[in-house]
Structure formats: C-alpha cells, structure tokens
C-alpha angles and dihedrals in degrees: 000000000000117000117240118207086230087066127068097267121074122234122262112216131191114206108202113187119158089222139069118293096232133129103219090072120067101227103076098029093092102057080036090068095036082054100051086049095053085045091052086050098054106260131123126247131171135176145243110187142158090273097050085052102043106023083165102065089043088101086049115120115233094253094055094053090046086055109049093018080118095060098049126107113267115267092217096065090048084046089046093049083054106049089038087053085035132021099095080088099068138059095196132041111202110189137169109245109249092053114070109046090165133099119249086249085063103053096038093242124141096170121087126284116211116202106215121195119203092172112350114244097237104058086050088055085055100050082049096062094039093056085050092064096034099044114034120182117227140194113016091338091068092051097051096039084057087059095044086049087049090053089043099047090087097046095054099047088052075048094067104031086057090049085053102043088043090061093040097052088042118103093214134006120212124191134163107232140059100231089066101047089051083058099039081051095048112015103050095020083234091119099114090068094035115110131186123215114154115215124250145187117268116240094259081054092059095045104053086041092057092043104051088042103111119214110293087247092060093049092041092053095048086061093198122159108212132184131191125203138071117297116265147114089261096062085043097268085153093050098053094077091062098042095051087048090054092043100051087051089057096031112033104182080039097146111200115210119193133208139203095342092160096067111123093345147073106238117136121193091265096057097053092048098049090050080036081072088190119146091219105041090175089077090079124055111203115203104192101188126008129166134245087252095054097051108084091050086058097041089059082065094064128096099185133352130233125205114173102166122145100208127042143151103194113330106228086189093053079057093052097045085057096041081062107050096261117138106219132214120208151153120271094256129139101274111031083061094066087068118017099052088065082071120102096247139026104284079155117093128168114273111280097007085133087167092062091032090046096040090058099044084065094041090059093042085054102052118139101247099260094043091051090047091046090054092048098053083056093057093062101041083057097048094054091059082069101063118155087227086071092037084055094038093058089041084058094052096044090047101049082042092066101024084062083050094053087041084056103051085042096061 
C-alpha cells in the first residue's frame, strides 16, 4: 500500500525529466525547488534524468545532440526500463509530460504518476509553426532547414502523441499557468485531474536576492537592460537587434547585460553579437554560465529586465528579476502573465509588438528616483506571493489526495 505523508512513513518520489538535472536551465528549476522543499520536509526524491538514461551522450556538445536528437534512442523506453526495474521504491512518479506514454499496467507501476508541464506541447508547436512563417530561412539555409524539417517531421508527430498519452495515463496533471489549464479543461476534456500550482523562490532565494539588491538610485543611475534565459528565437533572439536600435535612439549611454545565454543552445559570444549586428558591441556584456550563488550579485547590475520570449511555461527568471527588485518587461504570453499582470501598469505587450516593448523599456529607464523605487518595492512584494513552500505544500496535498484514492481502490 502506498505511504501517505499524514501517516508515520514519508513519501518516496521519483522526478523523470528528459533533460539534465541541473539549476543553471530553466526547464528542470522548477521541480528542482519543489524538490529541495519536499526534502526539507522529510520526504524522499530521486531523479531520473537525460543523463541516467543515456550516460553515453552526457560528453555530447549542445549542437551534436540538436542534430542528431532525431536519431537517438527515445528517453521514454529508457524511463519506462527504469520504473519497471524500479519503481517499487516510490510511491509517486512525478514525471514531465512529454516523457511516460505508457499505463501504469505497462510499466508495472501501482503508485501515483503525476504528469508535470513545464510549457505545454502544444503551445511550443505552436511557436514552431509561427517562427516558420516569421522568420523564413533563405539561400542554402532554407534548403537545408526544409530537410531538417523533413527528418524532423517523425519525430515531432511521436512528440505530440506521447505529450497526449502522458496526460491521458497520468493520474493527475499538474501545470503552472492558467492558460494551460484553460486548454488541459477544454482542449483535451482532462480538466476534472488537472491541477494548477504556480512555482516560487525558496526563503534562502529571497534573502540573498534582497541582500545583494543596491539602493534604487543606484540601480536607476547605472540604466542597464538585462535578460536572463538561453539564445534563441524562442526567448526573442530575433527581436534583440531591433530593441537595442530603438533604445539607443531614446537612451543613448542604454548598457545591455546578459545572463545564462548558453543554456540549451550553442551560442558563443561571438555568435550573439554577430547576429547582434550593432556598431558598438560594447555596449552589451554576455554572460554565458553563471551559478545560483552568483546570481543575485548580477542581478543587482540590472535597471529593468526584458523577456521577450514567445513560449514559456512559468518562468522561474521573470520570478528572480522581481525578487530583486527588478521591474520586467515581457510579451503577453501564458506564463509571464502569472506574474507580471499583477503590476500596476501594462509591462505586457503582444509577441513581437518591439515598439511598445521597446517604448516601455525607456519609460521605465527614464523614471523620476521615487517612482522607480515605488515600483521596485512592488516587484518584490509580487514576487514573495510566489514561494516554492507553498508551492510544496500544494504538491503534498495533491499528491496524499490521490495516493488515498488509489489506497482505496486497492482494498
């Protein structure tokens, strides 16, 4: 019989992402934090992650793995070997929801899956046929992105038919937005075991955020546009070019930092600033990797933050900026609303709309000192209604709801 935190045993959890467990990329931070906090509470989680199911690939460079991703083997078997060998261990499975398309017969599993979204599959295929259309290739680019897309064409479609049977097999889904619960309810007509809880910071987050924040005049005087997230047309790499031209016109002295631009991809330095195109790249400072520790420190160096991404799930940076005092500037995407529409003020704007991105990203350079420092302190009094303890303490309670359910069909 399954354990239940309310009895005198702690819950075993098993985390499955098909991607590495790592904090500096966004993907698995959030059931990272929710981690630490069940941990902190006495309960058990492991992990099954890219790098448990394919140890061999773990050298591989970014670029490598996006070429041939189509030709490796698929993550789920390798998840589904392990649970089958496993999963008598755990009472939960807690798994992202493109990686278990299996029943919980067929993986010899009688505990509870969670289905976990961290950006629902359906709103990045449909980033992926919008950047088609924005953004075409041409020359010999275009050929050779229409074979990739060809190659790629069978892989996507078992993409989305594992999304859909994960969510189906699961016993619960869980994602952090409403948007996505709106499309879970009336989309796929699996409304009645989807569950929102949006992520949060843990207390030693906010501290160290609130400590290393300078004064807001300070901030305000060193008029400096930071983002945070990997480079890619997904998180507006396209768009960049175009906000940091409008700004300069409006700002002249306007400095540009840049944060954790590695990420998934493969950019250098090199790279951002050639597709950059600016005549002055010193204007903009690229910090590839940092650590957890490092970031409040950089994030004290920021005026305003810009997130122009086009797909998100919760952004976990968005989060961070304002946990630090930093008013943020994004498109009006699922995700960033969570957050930002609690702001006094639109600092939401369509996908893609740069003059009004761009437009309040000056406003806000060119705030008078108390207004600026008004707006910061909201910021962070946004940001602590998002804490990962409540965000545990909601999991727990999702979780022992449905584990004495299954008790109960299993007497």
């Amino acid at each position: 019989m399954l354990n239940s935190s309310s009895g005198s045993r702690p819950i075993k959890v098993l985390m499955v992402l098909p991607m590495p467990w790592e904090p500096k990329l966004g993907g698995p931070k959030p059931q990272m934090m929710i981690a630490e906090e069940l941990r902190r509470l006495g309960h058990t989680v492991e992990k099954f992650d890219c790098h448990d199911a394919f140890p061999e690939y773990k050298t591989w460079p970014p670029l490598l793995l996006k070429i041939f991703g189509p030709f490796l083997p698929d993550f789920s078997q390798r998840a589904k070997a392990f649970i089958k060998a496993n999963g008598h261990h755990f009472d939960v499975i807690d798994v992202q929801h493109d990686s278990l398309p299996f029943s919980k017969q067929q993986l010899g599993f009688n505990g509870l899956v969670v289905a976990r979204s961290i950006g629902l599959y359906a709103f990045h295929e449909e980033f992926r046929l919008l950047s088609l259309k924005k953004w075409p290739r041409k020359g010999l680019r275009k050929i050779l992105s229409a074979i990739l897309r060809q190659l790629r064409k069978p892989r996507n479609r078992r993409n989305t038919a594992r999304c859909i049977a994960t969510l189906r097999h699961a016993d619960c889904i869980v994602v952090s937005n409403h948007d996505e619960l709106e499309y879970v309810n009336s989309v796929l007509n699996l409304g009645p075991k989807c569950v929102f809880i949006p992520y949060g910071l843990t207390k030693a987050q906010f501290a160290a955020f609130s400590s290393a924040a300078p004064d807001y005049k300070d901030r305000l005087a060193r008029q400096t546009v930071l983002f945070i997230g990997s480079w890619g047309p997904g998180k507006g790499s396209r768009d960049w070019p175009e906000i940091i031209r409008r700004l300069q016109e409006n700002i002249p002295g306007v400095r540009f930092l840049f944060l954790g631009t590695s990420g998934y991809s493969d950019a250098s330095k090199e790279k951002i600033i050639k597709e950059l195109g600016l005549p002055n790249p010193e204007c903009v400072r690229i910090i590839p990797r940092f650590t957890g520790d490092e970031l409040p420190e950089l994030l004290s160096q920021g005026t305003v933050g810009a997130f122009p991404s086009y797909v998100e799930g919760f952004p976990v940076a968005v989060l961070e900026q304002l946990a630090s005092g930093l008013p943020v500037v994004a498109y009006d995407i699922p995700g960033p609303r969570e957050t930002l529409r609690h702001l006094d003020g639109n600092f939401l704007f369509p996908p893609g709309d740069i003059e009004s991105f761009s437009r309040k990203l000056a406003e806000l350079l060119n705030m008078n000192d108390l207004s600026y420092g008004r707006l910061s302190k909201q910021c962070v009094e946004i940001a602590q209604r998002f804490n990962s303890q409540n965000s545990a303490t909601k999991t727990l309670e999702v979780y022992n709801g449905y584990i004495r359910s299954i008790n109960q069909k299993n007497t």
